[in-house]
ROVO-786601 format. One record per residue: x, y, z of N, C-alpha, C, O in turn. Coordinates in steps of 0.2 Angstrom, whole numbers, padded with zeros to 4 digits, always signed. Example, Ala and Ser with C-alpha at 12.3 -4.5 7.8 and 13.67 -1.06 7.14 Angstrom:
+0066-0028+0039+0062-0022+0039+0066-0016+0039+0071-0017+0042 +0064-0011+0035+0068-0005+0036+0064+0000+0039+0067+0006+0040 
***
This chain:
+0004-0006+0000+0000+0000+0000+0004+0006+0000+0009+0007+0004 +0003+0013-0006+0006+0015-0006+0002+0024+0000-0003+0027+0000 +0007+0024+0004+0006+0031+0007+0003+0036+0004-0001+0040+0006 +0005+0038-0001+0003+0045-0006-0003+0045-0008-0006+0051-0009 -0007+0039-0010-0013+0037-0012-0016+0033-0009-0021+0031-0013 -0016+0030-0003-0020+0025-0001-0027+0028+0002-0031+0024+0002 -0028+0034+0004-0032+0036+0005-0035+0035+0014-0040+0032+0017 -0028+0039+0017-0028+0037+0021-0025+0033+0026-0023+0028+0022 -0023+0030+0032-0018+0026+0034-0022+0023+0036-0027+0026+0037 -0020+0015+0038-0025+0009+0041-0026+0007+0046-0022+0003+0048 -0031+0009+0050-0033+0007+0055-0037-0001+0057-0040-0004+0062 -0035-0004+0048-0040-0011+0051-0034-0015+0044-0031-0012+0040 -0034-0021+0046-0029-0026+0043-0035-0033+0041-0038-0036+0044 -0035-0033+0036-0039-0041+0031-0035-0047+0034-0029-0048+0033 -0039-0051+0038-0039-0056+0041-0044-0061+0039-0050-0059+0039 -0042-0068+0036-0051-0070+0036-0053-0068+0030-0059-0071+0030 -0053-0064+0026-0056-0060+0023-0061-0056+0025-0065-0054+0020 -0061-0053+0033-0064-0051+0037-0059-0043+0038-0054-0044+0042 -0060-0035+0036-0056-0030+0041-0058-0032+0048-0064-0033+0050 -0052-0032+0051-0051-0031+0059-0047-0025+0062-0041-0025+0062 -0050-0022+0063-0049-0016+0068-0043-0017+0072-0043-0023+0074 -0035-0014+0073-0028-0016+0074-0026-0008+0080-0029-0003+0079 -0023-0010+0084-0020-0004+0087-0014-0002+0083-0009-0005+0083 -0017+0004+0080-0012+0005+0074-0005+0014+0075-0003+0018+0071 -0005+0014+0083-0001+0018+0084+0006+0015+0087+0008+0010+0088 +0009+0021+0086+0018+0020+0085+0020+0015+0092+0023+0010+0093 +0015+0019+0098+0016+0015+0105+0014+0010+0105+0017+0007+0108 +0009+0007+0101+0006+0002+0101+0010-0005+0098+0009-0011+0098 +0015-0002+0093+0020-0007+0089+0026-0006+0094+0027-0012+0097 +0028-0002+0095+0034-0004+0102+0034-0007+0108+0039-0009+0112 +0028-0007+0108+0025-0010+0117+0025-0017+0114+0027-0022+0118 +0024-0020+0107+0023-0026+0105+0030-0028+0104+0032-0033+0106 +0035-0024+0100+0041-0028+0101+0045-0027+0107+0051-0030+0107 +0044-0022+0114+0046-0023+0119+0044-0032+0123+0047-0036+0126 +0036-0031+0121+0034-0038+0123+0039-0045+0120+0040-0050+0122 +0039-0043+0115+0045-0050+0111+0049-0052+0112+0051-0058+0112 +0055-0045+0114+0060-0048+0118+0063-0047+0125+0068-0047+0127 +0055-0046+0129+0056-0048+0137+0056-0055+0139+0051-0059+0140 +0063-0056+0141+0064-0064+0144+0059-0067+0147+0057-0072+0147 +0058-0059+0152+0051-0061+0158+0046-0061+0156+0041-0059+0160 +0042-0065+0148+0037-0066+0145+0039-0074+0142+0044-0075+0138 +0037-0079+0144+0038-0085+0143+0035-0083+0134+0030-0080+0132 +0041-0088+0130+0041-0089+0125+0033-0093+0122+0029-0091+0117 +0033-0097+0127+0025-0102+0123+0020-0097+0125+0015-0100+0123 +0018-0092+0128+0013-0087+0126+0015-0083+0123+0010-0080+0120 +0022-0079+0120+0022-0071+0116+0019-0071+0110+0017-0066+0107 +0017-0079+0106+0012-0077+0102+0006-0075+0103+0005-0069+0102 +0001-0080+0106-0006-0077+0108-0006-0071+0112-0012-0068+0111 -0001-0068+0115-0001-0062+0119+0000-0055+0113-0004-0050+0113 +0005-0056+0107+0007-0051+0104+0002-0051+0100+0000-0045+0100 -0004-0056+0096-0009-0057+0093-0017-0051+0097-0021-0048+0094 -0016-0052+0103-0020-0050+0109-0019-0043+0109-0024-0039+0109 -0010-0041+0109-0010-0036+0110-0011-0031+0103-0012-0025+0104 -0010-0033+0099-0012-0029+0089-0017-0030+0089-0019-0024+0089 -0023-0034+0088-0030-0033+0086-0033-0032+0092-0032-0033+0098 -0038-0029+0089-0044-0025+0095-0049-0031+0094-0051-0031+0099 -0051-0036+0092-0055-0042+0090-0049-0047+0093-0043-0047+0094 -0054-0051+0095-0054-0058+0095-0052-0061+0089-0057-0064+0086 -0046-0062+0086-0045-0066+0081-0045-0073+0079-0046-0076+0074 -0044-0075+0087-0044-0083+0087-0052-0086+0086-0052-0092+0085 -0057-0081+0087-0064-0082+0086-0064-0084+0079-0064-0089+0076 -0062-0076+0078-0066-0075+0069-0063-0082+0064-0066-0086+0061 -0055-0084+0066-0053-0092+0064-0056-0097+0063-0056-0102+0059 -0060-0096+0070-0064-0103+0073-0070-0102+0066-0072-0105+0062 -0072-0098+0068-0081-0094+0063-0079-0098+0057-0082-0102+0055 -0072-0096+0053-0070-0094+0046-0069-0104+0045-0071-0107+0040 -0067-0106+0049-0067-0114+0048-0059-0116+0047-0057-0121+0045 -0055-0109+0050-0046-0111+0049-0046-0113+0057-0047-0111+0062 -0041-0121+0053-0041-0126+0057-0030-0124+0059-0027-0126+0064 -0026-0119+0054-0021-0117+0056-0021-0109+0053-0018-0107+0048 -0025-0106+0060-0022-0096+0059-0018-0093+0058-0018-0088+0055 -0013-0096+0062-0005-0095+0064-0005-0091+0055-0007-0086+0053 -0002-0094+0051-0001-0089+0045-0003-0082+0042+0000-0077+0040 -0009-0086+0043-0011-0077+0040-0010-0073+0044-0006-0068+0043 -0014-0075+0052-0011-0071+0057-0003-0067+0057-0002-0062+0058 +0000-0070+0055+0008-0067+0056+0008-0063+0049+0011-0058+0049 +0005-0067+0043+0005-0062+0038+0002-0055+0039+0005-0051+0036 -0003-0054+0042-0003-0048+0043-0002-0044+0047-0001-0038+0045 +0000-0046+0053+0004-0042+0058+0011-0041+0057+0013-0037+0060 +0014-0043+0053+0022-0044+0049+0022-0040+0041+0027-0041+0038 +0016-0036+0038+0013-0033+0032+0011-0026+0035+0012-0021+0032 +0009-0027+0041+0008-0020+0046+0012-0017+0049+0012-0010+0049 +0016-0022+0051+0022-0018+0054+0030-0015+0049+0035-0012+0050 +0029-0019+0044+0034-0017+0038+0029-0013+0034+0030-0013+0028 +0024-0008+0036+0021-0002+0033+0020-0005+0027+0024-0005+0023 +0013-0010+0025+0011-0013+0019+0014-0017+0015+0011-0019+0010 +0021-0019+0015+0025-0023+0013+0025-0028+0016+0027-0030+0021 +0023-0033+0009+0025-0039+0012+0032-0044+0012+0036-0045+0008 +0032-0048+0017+0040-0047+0021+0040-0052+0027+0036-0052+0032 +0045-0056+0025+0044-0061+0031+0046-0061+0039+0050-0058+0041 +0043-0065+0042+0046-0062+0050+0054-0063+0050+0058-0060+0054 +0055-0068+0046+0063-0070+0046+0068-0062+0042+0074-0060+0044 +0064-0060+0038+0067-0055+0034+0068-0049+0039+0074-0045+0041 +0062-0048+0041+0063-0042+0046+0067-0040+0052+0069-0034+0054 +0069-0048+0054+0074-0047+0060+0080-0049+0057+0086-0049+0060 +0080-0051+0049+0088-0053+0050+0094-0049+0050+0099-0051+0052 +0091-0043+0048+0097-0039+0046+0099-0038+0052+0095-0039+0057 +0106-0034+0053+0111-0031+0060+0106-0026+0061+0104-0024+0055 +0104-0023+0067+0099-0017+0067+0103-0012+0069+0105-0012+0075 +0104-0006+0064+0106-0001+0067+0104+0003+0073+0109+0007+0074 +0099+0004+0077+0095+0005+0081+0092+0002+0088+0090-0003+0089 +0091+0006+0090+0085+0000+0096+0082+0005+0097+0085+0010+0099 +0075+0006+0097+0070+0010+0100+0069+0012+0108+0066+0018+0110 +0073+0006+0113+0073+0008+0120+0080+0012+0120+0080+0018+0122 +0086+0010+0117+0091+0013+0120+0093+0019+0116+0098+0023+0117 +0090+0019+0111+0090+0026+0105+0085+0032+0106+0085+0037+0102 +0080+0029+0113+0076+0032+0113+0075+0039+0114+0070+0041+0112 +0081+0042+0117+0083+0051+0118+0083+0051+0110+0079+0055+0107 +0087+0049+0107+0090+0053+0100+0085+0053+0098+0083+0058+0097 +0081+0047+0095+0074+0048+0093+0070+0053+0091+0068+0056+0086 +0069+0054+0100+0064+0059+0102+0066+0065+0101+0062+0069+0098 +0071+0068+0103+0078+0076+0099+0076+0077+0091+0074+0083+0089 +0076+0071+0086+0079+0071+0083+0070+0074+0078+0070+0078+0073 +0064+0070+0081+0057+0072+0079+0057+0079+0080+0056+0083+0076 +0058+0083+0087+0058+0089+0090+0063+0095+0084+0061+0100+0082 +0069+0091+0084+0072+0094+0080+0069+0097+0072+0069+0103+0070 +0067+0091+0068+0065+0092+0064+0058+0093+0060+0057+0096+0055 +0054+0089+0063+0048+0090+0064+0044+0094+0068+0038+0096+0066 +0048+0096+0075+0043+0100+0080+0036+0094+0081+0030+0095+0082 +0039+0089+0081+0033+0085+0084+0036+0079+0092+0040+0074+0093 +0032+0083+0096+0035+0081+0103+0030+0075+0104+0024+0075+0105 +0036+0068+0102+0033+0062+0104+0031+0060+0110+0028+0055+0109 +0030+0061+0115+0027+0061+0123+0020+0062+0123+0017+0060+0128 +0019+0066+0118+0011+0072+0117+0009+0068+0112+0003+0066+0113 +0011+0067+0107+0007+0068+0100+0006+0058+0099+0010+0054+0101 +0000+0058+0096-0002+0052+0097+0002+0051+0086+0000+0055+0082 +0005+0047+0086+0004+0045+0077+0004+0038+0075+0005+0033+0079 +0003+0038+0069+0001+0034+0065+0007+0028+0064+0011+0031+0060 +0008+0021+0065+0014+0017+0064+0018+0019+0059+0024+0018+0058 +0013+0021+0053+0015+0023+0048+0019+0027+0043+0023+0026+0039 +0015+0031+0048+0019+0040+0047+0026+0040+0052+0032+0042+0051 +0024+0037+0057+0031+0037+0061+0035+0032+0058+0040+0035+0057 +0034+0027+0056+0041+0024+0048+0042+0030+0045+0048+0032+0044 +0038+0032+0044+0040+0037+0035+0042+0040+0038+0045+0042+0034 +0042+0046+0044+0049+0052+0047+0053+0049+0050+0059+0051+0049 +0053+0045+0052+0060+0041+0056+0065+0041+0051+0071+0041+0052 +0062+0039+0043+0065+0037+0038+0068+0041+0036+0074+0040+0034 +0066+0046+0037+0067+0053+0031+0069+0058+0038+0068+0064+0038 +0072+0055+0043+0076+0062+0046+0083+0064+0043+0087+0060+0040 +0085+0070+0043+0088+0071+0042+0097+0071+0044+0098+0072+0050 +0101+0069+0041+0109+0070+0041+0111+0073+0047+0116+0072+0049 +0106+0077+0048+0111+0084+0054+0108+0084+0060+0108+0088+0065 +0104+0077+0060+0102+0076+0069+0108+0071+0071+0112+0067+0068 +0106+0071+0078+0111+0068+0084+0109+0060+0081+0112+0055+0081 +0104+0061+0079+0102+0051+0080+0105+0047+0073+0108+0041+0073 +0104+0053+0067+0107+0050+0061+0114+0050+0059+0117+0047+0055 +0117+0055+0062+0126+0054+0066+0128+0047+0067+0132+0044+0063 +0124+0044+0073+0125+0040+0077+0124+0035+0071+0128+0031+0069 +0118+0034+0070+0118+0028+0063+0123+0029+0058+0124+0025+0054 +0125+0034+0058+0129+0034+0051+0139+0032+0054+0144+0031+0051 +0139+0032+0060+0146+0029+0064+0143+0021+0064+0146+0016+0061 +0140+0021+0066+0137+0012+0068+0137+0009+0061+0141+0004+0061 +0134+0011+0055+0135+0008+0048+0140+0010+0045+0142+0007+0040 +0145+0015+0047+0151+0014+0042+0156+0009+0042+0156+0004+0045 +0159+0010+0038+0164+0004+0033+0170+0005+0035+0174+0009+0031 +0173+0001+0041+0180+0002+0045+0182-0001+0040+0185+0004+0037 +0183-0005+0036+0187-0006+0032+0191-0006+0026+0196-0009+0023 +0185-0001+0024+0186+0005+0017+0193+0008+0020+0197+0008+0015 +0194+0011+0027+0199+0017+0028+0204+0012+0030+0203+0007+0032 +0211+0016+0029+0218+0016+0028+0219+0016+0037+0217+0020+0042 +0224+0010+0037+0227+0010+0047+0228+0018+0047+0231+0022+0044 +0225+0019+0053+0230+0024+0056+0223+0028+0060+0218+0025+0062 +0223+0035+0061+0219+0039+0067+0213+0039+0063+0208+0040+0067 +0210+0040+0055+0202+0040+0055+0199+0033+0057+0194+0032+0061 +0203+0027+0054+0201+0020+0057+0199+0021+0066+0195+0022+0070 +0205+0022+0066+0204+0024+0075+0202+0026+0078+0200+0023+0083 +0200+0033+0077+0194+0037+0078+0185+0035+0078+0180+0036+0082 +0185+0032+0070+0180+0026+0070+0177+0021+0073+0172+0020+0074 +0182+0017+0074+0183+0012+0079+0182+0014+0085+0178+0010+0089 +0184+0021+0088+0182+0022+0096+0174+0025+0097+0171+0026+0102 +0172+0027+0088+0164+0030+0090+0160+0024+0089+0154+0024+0090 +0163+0019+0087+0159+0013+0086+0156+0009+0094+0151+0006+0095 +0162+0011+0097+0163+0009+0102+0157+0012+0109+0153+0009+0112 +0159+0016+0109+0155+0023+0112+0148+0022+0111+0145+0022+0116 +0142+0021+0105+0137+0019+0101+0135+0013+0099+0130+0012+0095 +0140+0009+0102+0139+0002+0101+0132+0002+0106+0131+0005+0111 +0126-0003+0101+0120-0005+0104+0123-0013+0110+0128-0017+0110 +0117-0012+0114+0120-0019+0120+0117-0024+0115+0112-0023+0111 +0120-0028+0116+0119-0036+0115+0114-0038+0115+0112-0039+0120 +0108-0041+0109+0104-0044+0110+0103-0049+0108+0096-0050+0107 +0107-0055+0105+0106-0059+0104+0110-0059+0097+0110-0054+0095 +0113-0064+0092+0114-0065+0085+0105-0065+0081+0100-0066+0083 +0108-0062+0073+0101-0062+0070+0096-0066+0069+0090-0065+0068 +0101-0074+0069+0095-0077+0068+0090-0079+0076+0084-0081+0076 +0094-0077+0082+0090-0077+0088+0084-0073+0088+0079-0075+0092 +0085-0067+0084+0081-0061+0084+0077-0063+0079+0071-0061+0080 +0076-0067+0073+0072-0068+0070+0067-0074+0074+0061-0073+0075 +0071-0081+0076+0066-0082+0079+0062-0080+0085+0056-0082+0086 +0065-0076+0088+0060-0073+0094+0054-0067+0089+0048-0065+0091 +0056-0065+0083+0052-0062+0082+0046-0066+0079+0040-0065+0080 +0048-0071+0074+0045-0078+0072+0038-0079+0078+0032-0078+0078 +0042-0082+0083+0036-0083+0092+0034-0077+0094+0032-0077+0099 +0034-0072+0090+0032-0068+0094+0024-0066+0090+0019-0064+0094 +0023-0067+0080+0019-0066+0082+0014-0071+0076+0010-0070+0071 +0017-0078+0077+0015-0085+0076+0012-0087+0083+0014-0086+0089 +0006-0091+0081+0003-0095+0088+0007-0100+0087+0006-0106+0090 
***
């Protein structure tokens, strides 16, 4: 679905071949992968919980009604289409890449980096998952946050030994994200997280 013309941003996701009504704000997708990779959430519920936590409906009904004897798929087809902003996109895909970022420990630059550019105080302002992909995307070179991503993605190995390697290396250091796991850990927790 394209932004410029959809008419719109989505408040309801085709499940079933049924729209079901989604909490489709920015808090409401962070609260859900906050929930994904808390230890303190036993794995054999982060499905049914992150499922519970995305739709405003009973989905596990509307399954039973529709006569799907295995939900798990589509269910994660759309919660994994929703949260990749209308592309479709595997849960494996989503998590495999190295992530520049983490939403909790990025969370000051983030916030600066909207104010800064935007004049939109995240704390206040309620938005659309949407919309907040597409500024997040499109912040600009000359905030604190996209700095920090641009030390974290650069290419130590393009440069020549000596003090810019080193220098690099020490800003790597300094904005190194903590430890969360290798990617394919991250993919399968994100996998359980929104398969029954």
């Amino acid at each position: 679905m394209n932004l410029l013309y959809c008419g719109g941003l989505p408040e309801r996701v085709a499940v079933f071949g049924v729209p079901v009504p989604v909490r489709w704000s920015y808090r409401d997708v962070m609260r859900l992968f906050e929930m994904a990779k808390d230890p303190g959430v036993p794995d054999a519920v982060k499905g049914a919980l992150a499922v519970r936590m995305f739709f405003r409906e009973d989905v596990f009904r509307l399954a039973a009604e529709r006569g799907s004897t295995d939900p798990g798929e589509e269910i994660t087809r759309a919660v994994v289409s929703f949260i990749s902003g209308g592309r479709e996109e595997s849960a494996a895909d989503a998590a495999s890449a190295q992530p520049l970022f983490d939403f909790d420990f990025d969370a000051e630059l983030i916030y600066g980096a909207f104010i800064q550019t935007y004049g939109i105080d995240l704390a206040e302002q309620e938005l659309h998952w949407w919309k907040f992909r597409a500024l997040l995307r499109s912040l600009p070179a000359e905030t604190e946050f996209m700095r920090v991503l641009a030390v974290r993605s650069g290419d130590i190995s393009s440069l020549p030994e000596g003090e810019e390697r080193a220098r690099l290396r020490r800003l790597r250091a300094k904005f190194a994200l903590p430890a969360r796991g290798t990617a394919e850990e991250r993919a399968r927790l994100f996998g359980r997280a929104v398969k029954l």
